[in-house]
N, C-alpha and C positions, 0 to 999 in steps of 0.2 A: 565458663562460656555462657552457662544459662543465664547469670546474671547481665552479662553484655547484650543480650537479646533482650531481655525482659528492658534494659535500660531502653535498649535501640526501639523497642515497641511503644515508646512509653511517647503521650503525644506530646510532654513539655517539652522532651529534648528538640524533636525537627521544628515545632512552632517556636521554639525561644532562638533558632537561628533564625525560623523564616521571621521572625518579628524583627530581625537588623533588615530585612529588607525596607524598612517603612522609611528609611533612610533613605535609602535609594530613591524610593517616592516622595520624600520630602527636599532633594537634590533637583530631581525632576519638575516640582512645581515650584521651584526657584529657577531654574533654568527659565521657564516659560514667562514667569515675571520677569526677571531680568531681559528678557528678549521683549516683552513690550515696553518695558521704560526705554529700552534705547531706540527703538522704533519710535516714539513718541519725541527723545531726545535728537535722535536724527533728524527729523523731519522740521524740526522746531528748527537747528542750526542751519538746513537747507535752505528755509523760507528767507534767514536772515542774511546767510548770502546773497539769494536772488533779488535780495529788496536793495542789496549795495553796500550792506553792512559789515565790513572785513574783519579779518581777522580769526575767522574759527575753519580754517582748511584743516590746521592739526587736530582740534580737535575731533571733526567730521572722520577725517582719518581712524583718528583714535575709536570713536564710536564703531566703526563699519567692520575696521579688527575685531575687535571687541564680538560682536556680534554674525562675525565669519567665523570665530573662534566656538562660540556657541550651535551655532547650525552646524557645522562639524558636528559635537556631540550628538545632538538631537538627529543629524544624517544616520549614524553609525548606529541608535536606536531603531529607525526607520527599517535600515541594513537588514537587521537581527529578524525583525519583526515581519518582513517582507521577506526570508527565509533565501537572502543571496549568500553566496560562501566568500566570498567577497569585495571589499571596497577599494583595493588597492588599486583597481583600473580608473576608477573614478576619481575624477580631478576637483569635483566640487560639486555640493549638492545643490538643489532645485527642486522648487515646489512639485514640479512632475517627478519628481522622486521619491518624494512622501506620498504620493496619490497613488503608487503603486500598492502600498500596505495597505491603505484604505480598499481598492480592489479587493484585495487579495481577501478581507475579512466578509466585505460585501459577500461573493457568492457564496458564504458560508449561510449566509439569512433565509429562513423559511418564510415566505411569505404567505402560503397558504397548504392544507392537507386535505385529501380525499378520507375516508371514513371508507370501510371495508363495502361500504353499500353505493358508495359514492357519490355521498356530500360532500361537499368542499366547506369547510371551514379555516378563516379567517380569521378569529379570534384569536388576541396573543393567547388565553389561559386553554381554550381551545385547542390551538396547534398545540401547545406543551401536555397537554391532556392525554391528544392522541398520538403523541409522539412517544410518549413515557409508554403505554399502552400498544403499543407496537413493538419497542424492544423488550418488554417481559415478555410479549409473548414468542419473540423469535428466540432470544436465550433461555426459553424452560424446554425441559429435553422432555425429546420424544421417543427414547428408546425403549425399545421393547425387549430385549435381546433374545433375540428368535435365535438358538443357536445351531438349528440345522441350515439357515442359511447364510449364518455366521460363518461356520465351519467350509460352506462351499465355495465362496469368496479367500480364504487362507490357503485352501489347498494351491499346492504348484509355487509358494512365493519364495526368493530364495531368501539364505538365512547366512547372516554373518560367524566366519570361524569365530573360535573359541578365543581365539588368542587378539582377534581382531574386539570383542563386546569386553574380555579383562580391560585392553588400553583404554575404552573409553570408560569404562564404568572405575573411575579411580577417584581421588580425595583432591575437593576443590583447591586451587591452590592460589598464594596469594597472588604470582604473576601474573595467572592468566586473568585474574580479575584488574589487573595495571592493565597488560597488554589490552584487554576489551574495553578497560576507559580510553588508553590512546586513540582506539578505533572510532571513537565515537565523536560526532559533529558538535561542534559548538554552533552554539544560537539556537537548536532546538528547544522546543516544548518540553515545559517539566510537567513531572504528575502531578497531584493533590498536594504534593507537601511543598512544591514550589522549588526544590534544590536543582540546579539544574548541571547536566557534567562540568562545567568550570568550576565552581564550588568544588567538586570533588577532585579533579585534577590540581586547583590549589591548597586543597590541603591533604591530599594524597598522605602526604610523609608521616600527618599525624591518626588522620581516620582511617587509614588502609587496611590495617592490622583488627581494630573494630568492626569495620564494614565484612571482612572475611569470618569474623568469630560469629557474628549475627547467620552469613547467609551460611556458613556448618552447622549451627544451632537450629536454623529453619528446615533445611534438607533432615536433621534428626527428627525432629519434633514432625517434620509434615506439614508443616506449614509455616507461609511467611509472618511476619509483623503486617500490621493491620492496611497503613501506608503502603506497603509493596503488593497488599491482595485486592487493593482499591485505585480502579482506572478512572481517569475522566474520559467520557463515550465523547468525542468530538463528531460530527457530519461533514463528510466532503460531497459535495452533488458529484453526479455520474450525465451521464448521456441519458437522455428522455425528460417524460415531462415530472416535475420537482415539485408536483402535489404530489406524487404516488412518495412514499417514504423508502419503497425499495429500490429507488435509483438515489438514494443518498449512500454513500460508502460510511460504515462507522470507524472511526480508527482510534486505538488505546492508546492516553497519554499515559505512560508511567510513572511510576517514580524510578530518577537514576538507579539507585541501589538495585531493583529490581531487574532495571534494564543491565545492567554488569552483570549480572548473576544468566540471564538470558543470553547475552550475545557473549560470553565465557564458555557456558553450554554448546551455543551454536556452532563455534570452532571444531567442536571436538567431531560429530559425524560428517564433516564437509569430507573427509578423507575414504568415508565406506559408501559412499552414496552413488556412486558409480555403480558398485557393485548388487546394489540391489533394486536401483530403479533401471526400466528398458528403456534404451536407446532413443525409443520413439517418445518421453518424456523430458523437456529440455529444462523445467522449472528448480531454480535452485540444485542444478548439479553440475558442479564444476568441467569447466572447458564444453560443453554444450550450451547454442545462441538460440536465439526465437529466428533466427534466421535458416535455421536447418526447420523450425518448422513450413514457414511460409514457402522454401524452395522446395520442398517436398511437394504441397499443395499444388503447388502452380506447375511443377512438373508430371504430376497427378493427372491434371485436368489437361497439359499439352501433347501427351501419351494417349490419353485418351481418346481424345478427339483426329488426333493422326492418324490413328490406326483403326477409330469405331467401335471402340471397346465399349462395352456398356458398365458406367461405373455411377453409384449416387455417393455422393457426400454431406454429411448429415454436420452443421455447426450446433452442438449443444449449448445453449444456454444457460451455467449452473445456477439457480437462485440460493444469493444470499451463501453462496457455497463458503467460505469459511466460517463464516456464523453458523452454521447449521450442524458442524459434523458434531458428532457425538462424542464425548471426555472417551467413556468405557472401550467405544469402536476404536479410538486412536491407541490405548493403551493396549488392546489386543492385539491388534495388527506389530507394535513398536517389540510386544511379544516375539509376536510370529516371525518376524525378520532377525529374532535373536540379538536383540539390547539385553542387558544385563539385568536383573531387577533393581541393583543399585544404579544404573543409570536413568533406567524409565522412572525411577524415585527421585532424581532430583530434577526431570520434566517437571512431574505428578504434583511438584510443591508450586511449583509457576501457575497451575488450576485448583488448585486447593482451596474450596471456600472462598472464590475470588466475587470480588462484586467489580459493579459500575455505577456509576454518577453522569446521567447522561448533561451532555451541556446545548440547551437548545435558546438559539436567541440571543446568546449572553446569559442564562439563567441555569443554572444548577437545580435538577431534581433532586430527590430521597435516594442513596443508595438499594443497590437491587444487584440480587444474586445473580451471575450466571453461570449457569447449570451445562450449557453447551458452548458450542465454537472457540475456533483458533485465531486467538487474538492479534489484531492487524497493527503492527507497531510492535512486537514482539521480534527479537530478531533469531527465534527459533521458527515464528511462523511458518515461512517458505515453505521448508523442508519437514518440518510437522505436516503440513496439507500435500506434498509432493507423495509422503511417506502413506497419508490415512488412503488416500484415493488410489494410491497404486492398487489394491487386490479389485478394484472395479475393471480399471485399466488389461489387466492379468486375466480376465475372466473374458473381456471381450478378445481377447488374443486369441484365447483359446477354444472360441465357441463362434467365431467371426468369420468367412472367408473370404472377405477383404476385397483389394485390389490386387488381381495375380499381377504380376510383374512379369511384361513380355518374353518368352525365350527362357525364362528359369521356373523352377519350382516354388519361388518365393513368392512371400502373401503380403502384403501394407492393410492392415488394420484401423489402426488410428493416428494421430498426430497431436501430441499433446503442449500445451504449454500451461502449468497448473491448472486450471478450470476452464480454461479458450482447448476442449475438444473438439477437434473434427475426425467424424465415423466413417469410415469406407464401408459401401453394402455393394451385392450385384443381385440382388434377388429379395422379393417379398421374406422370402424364409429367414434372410438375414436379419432384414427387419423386425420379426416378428420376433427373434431372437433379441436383438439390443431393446426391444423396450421388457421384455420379462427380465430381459438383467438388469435394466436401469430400475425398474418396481423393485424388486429385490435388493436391492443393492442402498434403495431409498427406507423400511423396514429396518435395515441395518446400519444405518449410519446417518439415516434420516436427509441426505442428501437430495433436491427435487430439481427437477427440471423443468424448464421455464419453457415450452413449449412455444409461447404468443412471440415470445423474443429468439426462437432460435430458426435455423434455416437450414433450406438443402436444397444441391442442384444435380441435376442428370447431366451424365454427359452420354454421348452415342444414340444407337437407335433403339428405344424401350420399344417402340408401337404401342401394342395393346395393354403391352405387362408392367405397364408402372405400378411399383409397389405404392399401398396404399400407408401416407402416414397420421399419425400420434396427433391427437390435441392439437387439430384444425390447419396444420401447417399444410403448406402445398409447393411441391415441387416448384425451380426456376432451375429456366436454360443459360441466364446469362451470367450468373456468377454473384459471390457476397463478399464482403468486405473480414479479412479475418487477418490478425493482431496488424492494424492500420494499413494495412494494403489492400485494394482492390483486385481480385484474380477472376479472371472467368474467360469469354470472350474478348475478342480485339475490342469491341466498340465498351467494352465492360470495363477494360484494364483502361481506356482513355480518363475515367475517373479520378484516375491517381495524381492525373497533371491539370484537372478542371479547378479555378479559381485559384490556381497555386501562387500566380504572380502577384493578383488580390492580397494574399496569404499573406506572402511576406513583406508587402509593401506595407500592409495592413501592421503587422508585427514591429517593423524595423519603424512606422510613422509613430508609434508611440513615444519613440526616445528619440524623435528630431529635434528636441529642447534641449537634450542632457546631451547627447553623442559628440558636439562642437566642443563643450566641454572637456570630454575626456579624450586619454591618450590615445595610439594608436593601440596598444596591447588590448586596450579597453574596448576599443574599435571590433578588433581583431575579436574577443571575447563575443559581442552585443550577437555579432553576425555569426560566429560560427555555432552558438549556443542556440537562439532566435529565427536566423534562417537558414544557413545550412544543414543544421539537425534537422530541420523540416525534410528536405528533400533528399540529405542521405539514405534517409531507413528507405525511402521508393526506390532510388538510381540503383542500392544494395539486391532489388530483387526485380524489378521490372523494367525493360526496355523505356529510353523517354519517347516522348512522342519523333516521329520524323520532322525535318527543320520543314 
């Protein structure tokens, strides 16, 4: 088996497949010539009809075949590259359909960076300078590990039976690494080595067997092959302004093998995760929606205000929160809930000596270690970050006294949907509580809160006694917008239906070129993906407006 690793590591092997790909690109730039000589060839036969000169209809024919035959290809390239699942609705491509990929890579472009002091530079070597110099310093860890206040965050969390951490701590097996390539999209992004899951779903039959002797040989050894511990750092912009670097999301391209070995893992605790995360946590835990959070919320603040209840609600802002947690904190915690040590070892190989290659502009940096964060494109991620953050979660439950709930003894605390926290207080003392456990809890797992980006509003009558908060923020009566809904007051929720019609006209006018084109299914697709999706997730939680 060592020896099928030591092969699998080895960089001739994955570059002497990815070098058949130059084929591919050498198909590619024959395609693109061939599409201008008959471009040239058409227009030449056209002229000569219109001048009165007969005889070339078949062949004109023949050219436009010829040449529908080819955009086809180059469509279905477009397709891929534009990241739709797919083409079957479409009846024929168009230049506005190529222009969507082109988008789609546009807002990837940095055009300009702030500097911690806040310069703005401009410069391409510039921006790459202080881009590169930005993500070392958010992936070099900051832990200290303070274990008294390690220990005070673990206590209270529960812990999986015995018999429940054997099942999953057991020997990879080759199925489950088939069944997790099934699972997985085609047309995605490959890592560094360029293989992407169709390569391995077509030749399954013969590397299957190989692919599985490598990822048991790594889980022994501790570590992966060099290819599977090295990401490309892609940037997706966020909301706000896109000189600051911390509204770019990073996301890990992997290499397949790595990504099998990942989402073959992730299968196995989807089964115990009910049982160790609350209720009041909806992120990556089976049969739990983000719509049990927001109806909470909004029922939170309609309770409220009916009856005068004095309640604040605090939205946390996590900075940077999966990038930030700490390797050691997550493998303690994965402890504490009672994972097997042979399971939390074959996580442990997934961050073992892992680097990144960030990609800015189109240009590839130096590789660079990271020492922290749960990598985004992992498909353990979720449930890793649902799992690290829980004993934060646990500690405000039980130190919080919340929103009483009229007529019972019950308390509402928080409302969680992975890092989108909302904190229920009724009192300064609460407050003064939830920020000594959020410091705390930041010491330990290095987690920070963005104070400038988070919110909170009162409902009822405070009068005098408004609690005083954190890092400049300031109370609001009308409400904030949290996982895409608007909640608050009547004039506050009217937000949810403002420019909506804009929206989707907006949306559906992009494809007034292509949509005649295609079918009615395709039709049926454009709208319910484009604009109904729009307006379900609001009709799902909030009244529309009166006609």
């Amino acid at each position: 088996m060592g020896e099928t690793w030591t092969w699998w590591m080895s960089p001739f092997l994955k570059y002497q497949i990815k070098g058949k790909n130059k084929y591919t690109l050498n198909v590619t730039r024959d395609i693109v010539r061939s599409l201008k000589a008959l471009e040239i060839e058409i227009v030449k036969l056209q002229r000569l009809e219109a001048t009165g000169e007969r005889g070339h209809i078949e062949a004109l024919k023949s050219k436009k075949a010829k040449m529908k035959d080819l955009l086809d290809i180059t469509a279905q390239g477009a397709l891929v590259r534009s990241r739709f699942k797919s083409a079957a609705e479409m009846d024929a491509p168009s230049k506005f359909f190529f222009s969507l990929e082109q988008k789609n890579g546009q807002k990837r472009f940095i055009h300009a960076v702030r500097t911690e002091s806040g310069d703005l530079l401009s410069e391409p070597t510039e921006i790459h300078k202080q881009t590169v110099s930005f993500y070392l310093k958010l992936y070099s860890s900051e832990w200290s590990g303070a274990q008294v206040v390690e220990d005070s965050f673990l206590v209270g969390l529960p812990k999986l039976s015995e018999r429940a951490a054997r099942e999953l701590d057991r020997e990879l097996m080759l199925e489950e690494l088939h069944e997790a390539l099934q699972r997985m999209e085609n047309g995605r992004a490959s890592g560094i080595d360029g293989l992407p899951a169709e390569f391995y779903n077509t030749f399954w039959d013969v590397i299957g067997q190989d692919v599985l002797d490598v990822l048991r040989d790594s889980i022994w050894r501790g570590e992966l092959p060099l290819s599977c511990r090295r990401a490309v750092l892609t940037l997706l912009p966020k909301k706000g302004d896109l000189t600051h670097l911390k509204n770019w999301r990073p996301i890990s391209l992997l290499c397949t093998d790595c990504k099998l070995l990942s989402k073959a893992l992730a299968s196995r605790p989807t089964k115990v995760m009910e049982r160790l995360i609350h209720q009041d946590q909806t992120y990556c835990v089976p049969d739990r929606s983000i719509f049990n959070n927001v109806y909470l919320i909004r029922d939170i603040l309609d309770v409220s205000r009916l009856l005068g209840l004095k309640t604040g609600l605090i939205f946390l802002d996590q900075e940077k929160a999966f990038d930030r947690d700490e390797h050691e904190h997550l493998w303690k915690v994965l402890e504490t809930f009672g994972f097997n040590p042979g399971f939390i070892a074959m996580i442990r190989v997934l961050y073992c000596e892992i680097e990144s290659v960030l990609k800015v502009n189109g240009g590839l940096c130096a590789p660079f270690k990271v020492l922290r964060g749960i990598r985004q494109g992992c498909a353990l991620s979720g449930m890793l970050y649902t799992l690290a953050i829980e004993p934060l979660l646990n500690k405000l439950r039980s130190h919080l006294s919340g929103f009483k709930v009229p007529h019972t003894n019950a308390s509402i605390c928080l409302s969680a949907y992975a890092d989108d926290l909302v904190v229920m207080i009724d009192s300064q003392k609460d407050l003064n509580v939830l920020t000594d456990i959020l410091n705390d809890f930041q010491v330990l797992s290095s987690a920070k809160v963005n104070w400038a980006k988070s919110e909170a509003i009162l409902v009822g009558e405070w009068g005098g006694e408004r609690p005083t908060l954190p890092g400049g923020l300031v109370w609001k009566k009308d409400g904030f917008k949290y996982l895409g809904v608007y909640l608050g007051n009547n004039e506050f929720l009217n937000k949810n239906w403002e420019g909506s019609v804009e929206h989707v006209k907006g949306r559906l006018s992009r494809w007034k070129r292509l949509v005649p084109k295609m079918s009615y299914r395709g039709r049926t697709l454009v709208i319910n993906n484009l604009a109904a999706s729009f307006l379900w997730h609001k009709l799902a939680c909030v009244d529309p407006l009166p006609s």
